[in-house]
FIRO-553575 format. One record per atom (N, C-alpha, C, O, CB): residue number from 1; residue in three letters; chain; atom name; x, y, z. Coordinates in nm, 4 decimals. Atoms other than C-alpha are relative to their C-alpha. Glycine has a CB too. Example, Ala and Ser with C-alpha at 12.3 -4.5 7.8 and 13.67 -1.06 7.14 Angstrom:
% residues 2
n, res, chain, atom, c1, c2, c3
1, ALA, A, N, 0.0890, -0.1190, 0.0000 .
1, ALA, A, CA, 1.2300, -0.4500, 0.7800 .
1, ALA, A, C, 0.0900, 0.1200, 0.0000 .
1, ALA, A, O, 0.1936, 0.1181, 0.0665 .
1, ALA, A, CB, -0.0992, 0.0027, 0.1246 .
2, SER, A, N, -0.0820, -0.1190, -0.0060 .
2, SER, A, CA, 1.3670, -0.1060, 0.7140 .
2, SER, A, C, -0.0770, 0.1090, 0.0730 .
2, SER, A, O, -0.0261, 0.2198, 0.0899 .
2, SER, A, CB, 0.0414, 0.0462, -0.1415 .
***
This chain:
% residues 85
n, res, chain, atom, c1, c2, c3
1, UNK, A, N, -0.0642, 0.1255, -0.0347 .
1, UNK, A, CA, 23.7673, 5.8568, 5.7955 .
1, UNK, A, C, -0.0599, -0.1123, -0.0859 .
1, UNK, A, O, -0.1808, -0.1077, -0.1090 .
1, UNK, A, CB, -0.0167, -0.0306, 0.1520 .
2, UNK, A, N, 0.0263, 0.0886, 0.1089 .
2, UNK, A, CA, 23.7388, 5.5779, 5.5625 .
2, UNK, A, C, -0.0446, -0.1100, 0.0727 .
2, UNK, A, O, -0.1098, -0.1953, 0.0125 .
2, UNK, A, CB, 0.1166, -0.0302, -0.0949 .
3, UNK, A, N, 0.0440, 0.1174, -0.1545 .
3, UNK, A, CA, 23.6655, 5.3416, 5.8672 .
3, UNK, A, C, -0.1437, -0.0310, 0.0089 .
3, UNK, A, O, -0.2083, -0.1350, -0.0039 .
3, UNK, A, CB, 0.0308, 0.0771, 0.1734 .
4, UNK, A, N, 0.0977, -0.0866, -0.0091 .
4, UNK, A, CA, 23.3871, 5.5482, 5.9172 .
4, UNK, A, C, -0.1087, -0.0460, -0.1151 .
4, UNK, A, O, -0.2134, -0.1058, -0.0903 .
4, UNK, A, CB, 0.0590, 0.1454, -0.0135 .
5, UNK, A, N, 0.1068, -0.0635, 0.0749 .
5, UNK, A, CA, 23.2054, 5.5953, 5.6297 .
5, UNK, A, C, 0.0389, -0.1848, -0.0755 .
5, UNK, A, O, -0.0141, -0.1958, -0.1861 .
5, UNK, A, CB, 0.0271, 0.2000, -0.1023 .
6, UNK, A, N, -0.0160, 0.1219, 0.0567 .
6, UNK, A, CA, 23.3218, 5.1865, 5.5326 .
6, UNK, A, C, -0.1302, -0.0966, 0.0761 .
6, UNK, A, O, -0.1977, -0.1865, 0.0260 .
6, UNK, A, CB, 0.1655, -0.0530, 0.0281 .
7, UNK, A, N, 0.0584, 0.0078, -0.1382 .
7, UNK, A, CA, 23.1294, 5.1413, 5.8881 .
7, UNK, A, C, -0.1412, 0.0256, -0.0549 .
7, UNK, A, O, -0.2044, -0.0800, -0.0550 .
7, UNK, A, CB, 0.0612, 0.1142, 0.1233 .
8, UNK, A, N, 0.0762, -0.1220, 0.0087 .
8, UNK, A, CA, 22.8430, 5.3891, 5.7793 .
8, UNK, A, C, -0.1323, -0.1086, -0.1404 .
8, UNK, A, O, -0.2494, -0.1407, -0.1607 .
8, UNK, A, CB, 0.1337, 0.1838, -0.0713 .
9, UNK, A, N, 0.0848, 0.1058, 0.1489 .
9, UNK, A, CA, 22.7830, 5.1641, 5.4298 .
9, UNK, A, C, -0.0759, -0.0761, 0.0255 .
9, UNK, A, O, -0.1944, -0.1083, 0.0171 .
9, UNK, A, CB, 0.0747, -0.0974, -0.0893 .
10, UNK, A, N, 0.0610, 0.2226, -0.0386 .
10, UNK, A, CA, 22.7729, 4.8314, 5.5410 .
10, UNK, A, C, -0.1214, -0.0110, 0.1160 .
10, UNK, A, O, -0.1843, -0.1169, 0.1167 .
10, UNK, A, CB, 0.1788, -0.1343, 0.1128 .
11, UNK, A, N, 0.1341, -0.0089, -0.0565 .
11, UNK, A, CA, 22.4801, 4.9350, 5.8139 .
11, UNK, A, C, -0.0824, 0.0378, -0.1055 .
11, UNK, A, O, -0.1834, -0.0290, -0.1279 .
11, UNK, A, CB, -0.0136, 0.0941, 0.1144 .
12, UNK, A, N, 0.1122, -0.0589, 0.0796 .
12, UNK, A, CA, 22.3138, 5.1318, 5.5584 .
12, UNK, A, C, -0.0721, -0.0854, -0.0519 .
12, UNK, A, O, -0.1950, -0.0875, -0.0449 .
12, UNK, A, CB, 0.0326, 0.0801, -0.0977 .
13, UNK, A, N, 0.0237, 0.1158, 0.0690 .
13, UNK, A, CA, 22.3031, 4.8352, 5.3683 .
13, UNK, A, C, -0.0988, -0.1307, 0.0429 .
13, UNK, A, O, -0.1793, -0.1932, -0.0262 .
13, UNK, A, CB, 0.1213, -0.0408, -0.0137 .
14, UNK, A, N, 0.0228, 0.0890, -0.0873 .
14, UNK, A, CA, 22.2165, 4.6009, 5.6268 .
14, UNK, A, C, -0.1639, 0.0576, 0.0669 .
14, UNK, A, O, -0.2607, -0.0160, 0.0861 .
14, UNK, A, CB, 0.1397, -0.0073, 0.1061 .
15, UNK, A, N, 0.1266, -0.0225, -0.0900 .
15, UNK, A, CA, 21.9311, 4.8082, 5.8060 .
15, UNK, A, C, -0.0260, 0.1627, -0.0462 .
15, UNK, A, O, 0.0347, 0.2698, -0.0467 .
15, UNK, A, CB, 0.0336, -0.0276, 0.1927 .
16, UNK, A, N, 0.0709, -0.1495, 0.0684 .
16, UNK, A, CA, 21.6604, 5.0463, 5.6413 .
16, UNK, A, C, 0.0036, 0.1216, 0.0862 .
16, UNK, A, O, -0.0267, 0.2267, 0.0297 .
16, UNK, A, CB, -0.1658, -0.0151, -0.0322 .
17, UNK, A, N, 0.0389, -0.1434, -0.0633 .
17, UNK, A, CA, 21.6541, 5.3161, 5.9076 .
17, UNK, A, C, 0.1577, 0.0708, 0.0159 .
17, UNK, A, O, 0.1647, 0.1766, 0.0785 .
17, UNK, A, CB, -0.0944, -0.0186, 0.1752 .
18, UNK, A, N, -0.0983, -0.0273, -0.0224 .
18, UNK, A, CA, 22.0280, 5.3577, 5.8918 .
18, UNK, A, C, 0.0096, 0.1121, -0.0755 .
18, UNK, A, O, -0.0860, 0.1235, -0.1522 .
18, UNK, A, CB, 0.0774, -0.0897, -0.0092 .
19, UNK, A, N, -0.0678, -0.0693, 0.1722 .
19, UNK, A, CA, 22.1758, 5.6156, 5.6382 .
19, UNK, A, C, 0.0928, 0.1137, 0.0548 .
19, UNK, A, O, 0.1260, 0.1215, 0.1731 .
19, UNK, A, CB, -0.1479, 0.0927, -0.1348 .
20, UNK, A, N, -0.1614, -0.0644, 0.0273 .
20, UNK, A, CA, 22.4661, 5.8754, 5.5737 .
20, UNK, A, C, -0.0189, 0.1129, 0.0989 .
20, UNK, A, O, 0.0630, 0.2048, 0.1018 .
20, UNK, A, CB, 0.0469, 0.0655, -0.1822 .
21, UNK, A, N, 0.0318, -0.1213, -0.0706 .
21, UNK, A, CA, 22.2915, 6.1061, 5.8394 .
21, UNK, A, C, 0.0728, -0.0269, 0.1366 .
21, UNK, A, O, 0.1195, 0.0507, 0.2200 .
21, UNK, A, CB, -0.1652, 0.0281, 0.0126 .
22, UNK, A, N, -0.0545, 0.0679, -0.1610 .
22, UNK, A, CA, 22.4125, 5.8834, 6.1313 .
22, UNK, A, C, 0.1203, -0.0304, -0.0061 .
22, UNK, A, O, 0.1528, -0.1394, 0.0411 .
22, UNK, A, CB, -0.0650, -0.1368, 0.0568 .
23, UNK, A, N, -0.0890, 0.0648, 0.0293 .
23, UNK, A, CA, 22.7439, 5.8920, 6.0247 .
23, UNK, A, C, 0.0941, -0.0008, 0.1398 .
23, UNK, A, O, 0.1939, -0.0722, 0.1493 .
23, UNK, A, CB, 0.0525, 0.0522, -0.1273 .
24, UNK, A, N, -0.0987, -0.0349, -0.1167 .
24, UNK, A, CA, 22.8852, 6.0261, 6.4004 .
24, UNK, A, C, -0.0160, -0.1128, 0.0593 .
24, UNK, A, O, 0.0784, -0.1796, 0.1015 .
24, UNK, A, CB, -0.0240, 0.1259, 0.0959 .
25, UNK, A, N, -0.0042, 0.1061, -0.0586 .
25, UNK, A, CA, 22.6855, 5.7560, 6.5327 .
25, UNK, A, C, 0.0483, -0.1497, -0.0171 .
25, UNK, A, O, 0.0554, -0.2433, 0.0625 .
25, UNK, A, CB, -0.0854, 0.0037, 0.0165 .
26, UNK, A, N, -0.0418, 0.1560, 0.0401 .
26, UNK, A, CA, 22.8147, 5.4668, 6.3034 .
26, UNK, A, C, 0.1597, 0.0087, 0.0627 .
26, UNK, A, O, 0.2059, -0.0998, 0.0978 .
26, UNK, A, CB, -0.0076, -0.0409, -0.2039 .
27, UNK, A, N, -0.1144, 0.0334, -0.0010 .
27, UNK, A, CA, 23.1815, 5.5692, 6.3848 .
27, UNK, A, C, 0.0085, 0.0002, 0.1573 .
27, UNK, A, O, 0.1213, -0.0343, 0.1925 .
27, UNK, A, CB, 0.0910, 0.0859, -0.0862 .
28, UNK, A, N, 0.0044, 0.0250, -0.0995 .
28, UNK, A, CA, 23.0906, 5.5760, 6.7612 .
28, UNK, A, C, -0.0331, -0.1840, 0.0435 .
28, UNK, A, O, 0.0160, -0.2476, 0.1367 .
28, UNK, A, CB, -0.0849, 0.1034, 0.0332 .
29, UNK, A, N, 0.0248, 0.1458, 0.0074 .
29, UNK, A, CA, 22.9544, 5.2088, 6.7139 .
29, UNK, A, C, 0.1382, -0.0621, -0.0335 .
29, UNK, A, O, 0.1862, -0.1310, 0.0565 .
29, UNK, A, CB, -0.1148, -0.0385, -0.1124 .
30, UNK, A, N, -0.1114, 0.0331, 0.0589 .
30, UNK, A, CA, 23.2888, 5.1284, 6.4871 .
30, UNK, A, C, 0.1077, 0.0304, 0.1387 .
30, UNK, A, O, 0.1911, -0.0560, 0.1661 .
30, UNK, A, CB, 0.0213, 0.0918, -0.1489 .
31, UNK, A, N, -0.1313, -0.0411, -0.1345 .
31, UNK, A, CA, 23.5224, 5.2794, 6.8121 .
31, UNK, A, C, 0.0072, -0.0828, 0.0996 .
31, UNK, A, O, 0.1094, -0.1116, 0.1619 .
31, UNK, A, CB, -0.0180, 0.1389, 0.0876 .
32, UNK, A, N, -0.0188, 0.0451, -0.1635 .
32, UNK, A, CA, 23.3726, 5.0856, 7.1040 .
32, UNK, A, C, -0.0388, -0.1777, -0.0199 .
32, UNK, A, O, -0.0298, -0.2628, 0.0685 .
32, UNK, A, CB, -0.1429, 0.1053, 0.1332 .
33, UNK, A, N, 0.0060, 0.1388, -0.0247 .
33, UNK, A, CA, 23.2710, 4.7423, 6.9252 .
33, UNK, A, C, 0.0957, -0.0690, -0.1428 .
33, UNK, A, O, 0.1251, -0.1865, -0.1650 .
33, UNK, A, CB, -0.1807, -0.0502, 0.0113 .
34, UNK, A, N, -0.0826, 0.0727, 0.1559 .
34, UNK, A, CA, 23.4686, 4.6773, 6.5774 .
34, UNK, A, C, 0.1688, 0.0287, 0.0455 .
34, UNK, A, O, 0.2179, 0.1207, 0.1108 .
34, UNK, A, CB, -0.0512, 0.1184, -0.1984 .
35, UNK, A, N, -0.1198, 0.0025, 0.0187 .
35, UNK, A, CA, 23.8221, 4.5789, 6.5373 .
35, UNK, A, C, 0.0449, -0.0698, -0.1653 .
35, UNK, A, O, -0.0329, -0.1100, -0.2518 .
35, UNK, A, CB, 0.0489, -0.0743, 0.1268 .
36, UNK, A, N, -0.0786, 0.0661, 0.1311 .
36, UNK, A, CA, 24.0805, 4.4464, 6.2377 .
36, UNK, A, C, 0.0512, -0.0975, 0.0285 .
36, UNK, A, O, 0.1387, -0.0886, 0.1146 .
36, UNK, A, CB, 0.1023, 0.0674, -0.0649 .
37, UNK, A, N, -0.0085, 0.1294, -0.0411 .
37, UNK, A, CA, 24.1143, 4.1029, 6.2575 .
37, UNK, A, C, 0.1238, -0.0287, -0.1046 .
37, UNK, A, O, 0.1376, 0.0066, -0.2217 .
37, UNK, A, CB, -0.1477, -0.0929, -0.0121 .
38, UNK, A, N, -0.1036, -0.0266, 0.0714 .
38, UNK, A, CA, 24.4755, 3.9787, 6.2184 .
38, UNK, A, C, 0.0019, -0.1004, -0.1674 .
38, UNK, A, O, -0.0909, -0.1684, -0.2110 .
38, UNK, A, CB, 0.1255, -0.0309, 0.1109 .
39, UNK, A, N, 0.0041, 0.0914, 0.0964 .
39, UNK, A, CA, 24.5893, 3.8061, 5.9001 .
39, UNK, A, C, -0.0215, -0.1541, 0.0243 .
39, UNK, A, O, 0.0335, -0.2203, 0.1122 .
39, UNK, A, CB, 0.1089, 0.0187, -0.0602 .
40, UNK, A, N, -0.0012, 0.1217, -0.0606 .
40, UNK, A, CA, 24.4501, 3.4708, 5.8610 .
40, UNK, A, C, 0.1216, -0.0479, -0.0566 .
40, UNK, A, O, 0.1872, 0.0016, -0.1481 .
40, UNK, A, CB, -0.1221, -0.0865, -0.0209 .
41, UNK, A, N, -0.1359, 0.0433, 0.0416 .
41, UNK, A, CA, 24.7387, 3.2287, 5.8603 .
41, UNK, A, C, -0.0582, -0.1425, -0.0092 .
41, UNK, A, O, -0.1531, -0.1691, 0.0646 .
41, UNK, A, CB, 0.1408, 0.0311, 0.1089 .
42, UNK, A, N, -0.0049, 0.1590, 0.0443 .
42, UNK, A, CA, 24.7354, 2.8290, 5.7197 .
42, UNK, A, C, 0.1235, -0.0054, 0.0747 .
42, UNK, A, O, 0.1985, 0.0780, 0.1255 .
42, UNK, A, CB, 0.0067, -0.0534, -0.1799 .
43, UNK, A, N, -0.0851, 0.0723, -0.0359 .
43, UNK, A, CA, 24.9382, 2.5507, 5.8141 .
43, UNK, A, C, 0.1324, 0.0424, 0.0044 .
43, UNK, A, O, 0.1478, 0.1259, -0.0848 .
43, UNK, A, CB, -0.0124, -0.0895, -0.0589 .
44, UNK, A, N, -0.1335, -0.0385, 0.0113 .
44, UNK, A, CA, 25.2989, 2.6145, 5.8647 .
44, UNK, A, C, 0.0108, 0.1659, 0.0113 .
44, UNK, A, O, 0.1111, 0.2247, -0.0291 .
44, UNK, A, CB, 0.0564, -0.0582, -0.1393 .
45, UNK, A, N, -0.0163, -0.1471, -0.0158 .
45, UNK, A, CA, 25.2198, 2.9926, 5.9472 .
45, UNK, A, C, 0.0061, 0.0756, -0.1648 .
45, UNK, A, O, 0.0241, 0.1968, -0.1763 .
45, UNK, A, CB, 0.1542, 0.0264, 0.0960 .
46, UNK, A, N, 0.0658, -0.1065, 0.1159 .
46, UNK, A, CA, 25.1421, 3.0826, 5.5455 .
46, UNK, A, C, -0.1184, 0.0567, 0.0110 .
46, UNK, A, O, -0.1976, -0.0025, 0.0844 .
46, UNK, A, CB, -0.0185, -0.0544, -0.1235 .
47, UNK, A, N, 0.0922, -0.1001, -0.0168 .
47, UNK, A, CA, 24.8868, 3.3603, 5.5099 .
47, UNK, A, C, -0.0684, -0.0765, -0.1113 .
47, UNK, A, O, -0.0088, -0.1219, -0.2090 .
47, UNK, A, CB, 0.0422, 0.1648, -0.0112 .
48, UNK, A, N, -0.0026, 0.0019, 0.1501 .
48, UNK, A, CA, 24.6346, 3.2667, 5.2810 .
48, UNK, A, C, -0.1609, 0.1164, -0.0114 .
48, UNK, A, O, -0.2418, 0.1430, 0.0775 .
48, UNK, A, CB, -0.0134, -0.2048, -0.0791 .
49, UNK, A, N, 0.0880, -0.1067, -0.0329 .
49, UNK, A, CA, 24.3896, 3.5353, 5.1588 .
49, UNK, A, C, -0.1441, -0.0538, -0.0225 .
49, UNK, A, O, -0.1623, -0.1548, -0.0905 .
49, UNK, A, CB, 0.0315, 0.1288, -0.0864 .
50, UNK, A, N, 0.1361, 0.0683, -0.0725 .
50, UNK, A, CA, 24.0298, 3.4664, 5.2539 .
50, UNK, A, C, -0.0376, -0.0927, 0.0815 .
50, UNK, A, O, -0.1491, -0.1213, 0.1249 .
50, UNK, A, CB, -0.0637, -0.0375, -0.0614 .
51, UNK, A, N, 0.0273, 0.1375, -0.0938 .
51, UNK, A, CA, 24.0871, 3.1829, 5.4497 .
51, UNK, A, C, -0.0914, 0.0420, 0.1231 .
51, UNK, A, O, -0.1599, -0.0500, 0.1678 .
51, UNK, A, CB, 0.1554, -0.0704, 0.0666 .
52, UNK, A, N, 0.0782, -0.0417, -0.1301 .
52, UNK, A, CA, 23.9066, 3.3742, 5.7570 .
52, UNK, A, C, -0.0913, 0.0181, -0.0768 .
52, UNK, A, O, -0.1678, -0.0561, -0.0152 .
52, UNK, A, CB, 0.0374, 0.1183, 0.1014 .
53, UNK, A, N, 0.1116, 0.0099, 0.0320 .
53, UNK, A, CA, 23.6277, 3.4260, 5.5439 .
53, UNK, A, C, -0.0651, -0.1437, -0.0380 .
53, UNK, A, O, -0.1698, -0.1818, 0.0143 .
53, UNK, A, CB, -0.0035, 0.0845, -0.0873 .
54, UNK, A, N, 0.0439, 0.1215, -0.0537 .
54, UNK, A, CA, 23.5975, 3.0769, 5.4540 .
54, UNK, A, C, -0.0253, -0.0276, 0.0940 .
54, UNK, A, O, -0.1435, -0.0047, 0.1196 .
54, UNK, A, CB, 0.0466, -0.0702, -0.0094 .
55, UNK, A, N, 0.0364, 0.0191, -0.1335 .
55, UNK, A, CA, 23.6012, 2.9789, 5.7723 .
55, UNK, A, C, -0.0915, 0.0058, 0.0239 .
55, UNK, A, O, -0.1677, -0.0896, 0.0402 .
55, UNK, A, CB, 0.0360, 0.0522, 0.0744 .
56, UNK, A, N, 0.1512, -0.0762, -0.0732 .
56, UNK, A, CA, 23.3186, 3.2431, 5.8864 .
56, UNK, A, C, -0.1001, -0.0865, -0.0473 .
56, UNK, A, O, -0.1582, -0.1590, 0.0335 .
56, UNK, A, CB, -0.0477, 0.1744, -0.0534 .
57, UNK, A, N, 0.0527, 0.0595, 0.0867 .
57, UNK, A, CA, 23.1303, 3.0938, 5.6033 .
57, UNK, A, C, -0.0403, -0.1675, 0.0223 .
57, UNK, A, O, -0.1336, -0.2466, 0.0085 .
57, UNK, A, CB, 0.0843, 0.0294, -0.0988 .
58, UNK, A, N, 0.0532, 0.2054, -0.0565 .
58, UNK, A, CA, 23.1615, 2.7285, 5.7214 .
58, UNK, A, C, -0.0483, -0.0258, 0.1214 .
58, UNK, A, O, -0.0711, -0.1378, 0.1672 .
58, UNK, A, CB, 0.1328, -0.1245, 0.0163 .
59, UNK, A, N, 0.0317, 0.0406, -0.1465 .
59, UNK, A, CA, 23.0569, 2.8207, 6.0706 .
59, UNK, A, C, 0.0833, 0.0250, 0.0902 .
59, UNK, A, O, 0.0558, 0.0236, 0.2102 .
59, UNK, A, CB, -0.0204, -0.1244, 0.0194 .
60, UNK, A, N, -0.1436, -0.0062, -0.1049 .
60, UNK, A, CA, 23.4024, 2.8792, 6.2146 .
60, UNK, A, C, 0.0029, 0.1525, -0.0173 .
60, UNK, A, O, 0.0480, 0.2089, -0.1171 .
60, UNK, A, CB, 0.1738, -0.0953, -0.0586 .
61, UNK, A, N, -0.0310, -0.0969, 0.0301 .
61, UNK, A, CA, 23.3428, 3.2368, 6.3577 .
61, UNK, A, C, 0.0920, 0.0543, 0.0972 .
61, UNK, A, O, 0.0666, 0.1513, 0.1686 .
61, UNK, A, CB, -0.0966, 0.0594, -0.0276 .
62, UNK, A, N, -0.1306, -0.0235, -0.0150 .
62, UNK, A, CA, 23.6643, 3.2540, 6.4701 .
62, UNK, A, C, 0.0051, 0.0583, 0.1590 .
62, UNK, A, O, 0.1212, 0.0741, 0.1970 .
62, UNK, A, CB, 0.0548, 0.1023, -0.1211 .
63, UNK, A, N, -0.0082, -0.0711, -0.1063 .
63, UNK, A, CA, 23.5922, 3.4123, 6.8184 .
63, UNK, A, C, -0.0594, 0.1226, -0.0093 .
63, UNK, A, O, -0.0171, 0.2034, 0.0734 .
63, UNK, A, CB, 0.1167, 0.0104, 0.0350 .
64, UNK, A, N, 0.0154, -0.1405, 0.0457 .
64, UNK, A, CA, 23.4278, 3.7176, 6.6848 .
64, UNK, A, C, -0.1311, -0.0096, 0.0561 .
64, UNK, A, O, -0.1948, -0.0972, -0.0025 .
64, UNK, A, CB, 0.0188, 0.0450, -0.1645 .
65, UNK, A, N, 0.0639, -0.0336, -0.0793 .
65, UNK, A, CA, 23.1558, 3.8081, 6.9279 .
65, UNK, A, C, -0.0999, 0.0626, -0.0923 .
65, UNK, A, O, -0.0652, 0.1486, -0.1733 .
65, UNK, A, CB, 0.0648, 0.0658, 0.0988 .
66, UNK, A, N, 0.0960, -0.1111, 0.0458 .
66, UNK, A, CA, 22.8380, 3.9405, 6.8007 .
66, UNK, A, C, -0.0918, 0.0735, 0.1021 .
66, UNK, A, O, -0.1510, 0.0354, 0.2031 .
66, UNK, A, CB, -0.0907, -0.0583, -0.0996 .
67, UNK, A, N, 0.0483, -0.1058, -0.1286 .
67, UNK, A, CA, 22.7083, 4.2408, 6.9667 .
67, UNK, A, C, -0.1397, 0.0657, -0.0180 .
67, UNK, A, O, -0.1738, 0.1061, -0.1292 .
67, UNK, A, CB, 0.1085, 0.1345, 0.0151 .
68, UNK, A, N, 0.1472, -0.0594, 0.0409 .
68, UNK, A, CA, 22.3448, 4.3762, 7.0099 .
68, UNK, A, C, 0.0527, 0.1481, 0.0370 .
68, UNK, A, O, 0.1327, 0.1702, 0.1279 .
68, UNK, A, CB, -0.1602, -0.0656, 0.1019 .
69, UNK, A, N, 0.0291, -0.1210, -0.0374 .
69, UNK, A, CA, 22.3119, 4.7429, 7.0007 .
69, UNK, A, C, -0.0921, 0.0608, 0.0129 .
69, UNK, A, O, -0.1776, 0.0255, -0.0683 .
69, UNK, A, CB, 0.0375, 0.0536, -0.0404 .
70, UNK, A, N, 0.0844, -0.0176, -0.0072 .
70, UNK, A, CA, 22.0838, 4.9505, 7.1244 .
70, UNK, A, C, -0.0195, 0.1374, -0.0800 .
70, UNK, A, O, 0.0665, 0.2250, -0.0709 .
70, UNK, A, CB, -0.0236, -0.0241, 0.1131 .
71, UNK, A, N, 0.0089, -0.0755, 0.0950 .
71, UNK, A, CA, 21.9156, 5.1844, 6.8534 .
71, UNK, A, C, -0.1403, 0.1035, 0.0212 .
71, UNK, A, O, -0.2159, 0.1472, -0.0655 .
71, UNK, A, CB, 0.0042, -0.0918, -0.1217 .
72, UNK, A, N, 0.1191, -0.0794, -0.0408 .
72, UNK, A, CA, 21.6533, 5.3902, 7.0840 .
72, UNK, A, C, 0.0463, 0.1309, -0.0232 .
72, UNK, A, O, -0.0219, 0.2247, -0.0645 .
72, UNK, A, CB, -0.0509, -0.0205, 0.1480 .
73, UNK, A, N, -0.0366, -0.1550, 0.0141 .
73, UNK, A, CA, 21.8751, 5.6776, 7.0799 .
73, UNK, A, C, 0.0277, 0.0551, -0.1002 .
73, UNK, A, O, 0.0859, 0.1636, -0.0976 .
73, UNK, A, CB, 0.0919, 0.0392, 0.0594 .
74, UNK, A, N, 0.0198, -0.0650, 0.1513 .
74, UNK, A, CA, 21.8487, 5.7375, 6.7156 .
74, UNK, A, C, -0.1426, -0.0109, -0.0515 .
74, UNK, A, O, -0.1655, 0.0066, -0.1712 .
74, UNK, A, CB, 0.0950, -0.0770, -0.1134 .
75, UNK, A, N, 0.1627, -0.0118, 0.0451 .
75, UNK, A, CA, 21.4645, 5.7154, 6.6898 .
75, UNK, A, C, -0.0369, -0.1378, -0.0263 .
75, UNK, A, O, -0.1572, -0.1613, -0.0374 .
75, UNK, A, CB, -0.0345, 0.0966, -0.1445 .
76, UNK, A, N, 0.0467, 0.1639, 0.0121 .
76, UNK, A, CA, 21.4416, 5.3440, 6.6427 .
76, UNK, A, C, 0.0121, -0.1132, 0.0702 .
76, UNK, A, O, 0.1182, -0.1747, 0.0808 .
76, UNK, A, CB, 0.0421, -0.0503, -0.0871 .
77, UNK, A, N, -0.0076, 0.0794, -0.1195 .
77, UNK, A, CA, 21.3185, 5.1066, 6.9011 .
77, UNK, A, C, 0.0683, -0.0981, -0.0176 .
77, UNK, A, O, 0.1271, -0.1009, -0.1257 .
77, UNK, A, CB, -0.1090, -0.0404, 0.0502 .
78, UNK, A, N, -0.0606, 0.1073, -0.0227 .
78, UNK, A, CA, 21.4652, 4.8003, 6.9875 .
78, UNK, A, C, 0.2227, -0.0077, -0.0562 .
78, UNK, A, O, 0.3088, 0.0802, -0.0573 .
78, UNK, A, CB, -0.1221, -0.1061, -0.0931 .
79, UNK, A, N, -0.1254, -0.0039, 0.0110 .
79, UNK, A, CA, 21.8161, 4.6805, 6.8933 .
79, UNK, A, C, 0.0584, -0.0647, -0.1321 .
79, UNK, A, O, -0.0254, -0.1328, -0.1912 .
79, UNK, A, CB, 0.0469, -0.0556, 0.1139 .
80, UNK, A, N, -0.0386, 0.0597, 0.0882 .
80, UNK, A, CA, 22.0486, 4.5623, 6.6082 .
80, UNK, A, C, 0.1059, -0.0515, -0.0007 .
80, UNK, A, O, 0.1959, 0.0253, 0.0334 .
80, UNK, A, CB, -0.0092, 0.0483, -0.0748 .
81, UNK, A, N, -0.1339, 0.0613, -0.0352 .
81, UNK, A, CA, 22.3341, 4.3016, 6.6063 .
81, UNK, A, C, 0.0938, 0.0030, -0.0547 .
81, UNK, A, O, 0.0977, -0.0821, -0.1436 .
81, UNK, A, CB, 0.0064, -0.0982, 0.0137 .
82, UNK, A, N, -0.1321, 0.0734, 0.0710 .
82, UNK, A, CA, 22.6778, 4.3136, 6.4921 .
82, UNK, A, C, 0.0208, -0.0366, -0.0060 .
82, UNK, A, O, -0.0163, -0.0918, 0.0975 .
82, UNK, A, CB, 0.0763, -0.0180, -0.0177 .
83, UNK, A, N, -0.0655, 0.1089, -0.0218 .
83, UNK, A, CA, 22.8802, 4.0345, 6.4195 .
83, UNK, A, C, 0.0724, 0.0210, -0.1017 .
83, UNK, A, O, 0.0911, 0.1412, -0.1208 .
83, UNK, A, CB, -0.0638, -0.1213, 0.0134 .
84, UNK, A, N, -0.1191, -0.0080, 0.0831 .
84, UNK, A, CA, 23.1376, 3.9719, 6.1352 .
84, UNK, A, C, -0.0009, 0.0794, -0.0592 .
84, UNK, A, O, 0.1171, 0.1064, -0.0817 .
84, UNK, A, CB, 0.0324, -0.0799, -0.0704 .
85, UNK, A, N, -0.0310, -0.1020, 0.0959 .
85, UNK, A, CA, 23.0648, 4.2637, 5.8999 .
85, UNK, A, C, 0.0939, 0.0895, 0.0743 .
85, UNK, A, O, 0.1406, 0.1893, 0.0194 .
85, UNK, A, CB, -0.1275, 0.0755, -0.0550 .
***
């Protein structure tokens, strides 16, 4: 799943104890807290592309919840947060 292993990266990336071994557990993380956020739309209902990343970027995070997870049950105490990635 390309979801998955898109999921799988962007922790890896983000946090050293992650990697390509935990990939069941990244797409269990990806199932119960990530979604696809719809197109952003400008004034008059045009789309424009990145505008939701601007946004994020200026502070405006749009409603997008960041989530702690807990990362005991992969060998590493405490927890790590999602949010816009």
């Amino acid at each position: 799943d390309d979801l998955t292993r898109f999921m799988t990266n962007q922790l890896t990336r983000k946090f050293h104890f992650i990697n390509g071994s935990l990939m069941t557990w990244c797409r269990d993380l990806k199932e119960k807290h990530c979604y696809v956020a719809p197109p952003a739309v400008g004034p008059g209902g045009i789309s424009k592309e990145g505008d939701l990343l601007r946004r994020y970027a200026a502070g405006d995070d749009s409603g997008i919840p960041k989530v702690l997870v807990d990362t005991s049950d992969i060998g590493h105490p405490g927890s790590i947060e999602l949010g816009f990635e």
